[in-house]
C-alpha angles and dihedrals in degrees: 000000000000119000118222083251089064109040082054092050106244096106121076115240127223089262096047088045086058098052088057105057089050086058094034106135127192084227094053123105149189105226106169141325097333098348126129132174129188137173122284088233085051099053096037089053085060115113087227091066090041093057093045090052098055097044086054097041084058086047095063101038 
């Protein structure tokens, strides 16, 4: 059954839990409302990044 949270989109759903614990980082924190922090090693480690730095180091060169 769906709670009103989450028929108005402010609760997370069972998919969207499970996305979270396979990302899930030690350095990774919960700030405030909404607000997370995590360590510099750890963002620049992400694929994502990787990905963005090589395209821009073909870019350059």
């Amino acid at each position: 059954m769906t709670t009103l949270l989450q028929k108005m989109g402010l609760e997370l759903t069972d998919s969207e839990r499970e996305e979270l614990r396979k990302f899930d980082k030690p350095s990774m924190k919960v700030v405030g409302r909404g607000t997370l922090t995590m360590s510099v090693e750890d963002a620049r480690d992400s694929d994502k990044i990787r990905a963005l730095s090589l395209k821009m180091k073909e870019m350059i060169e």
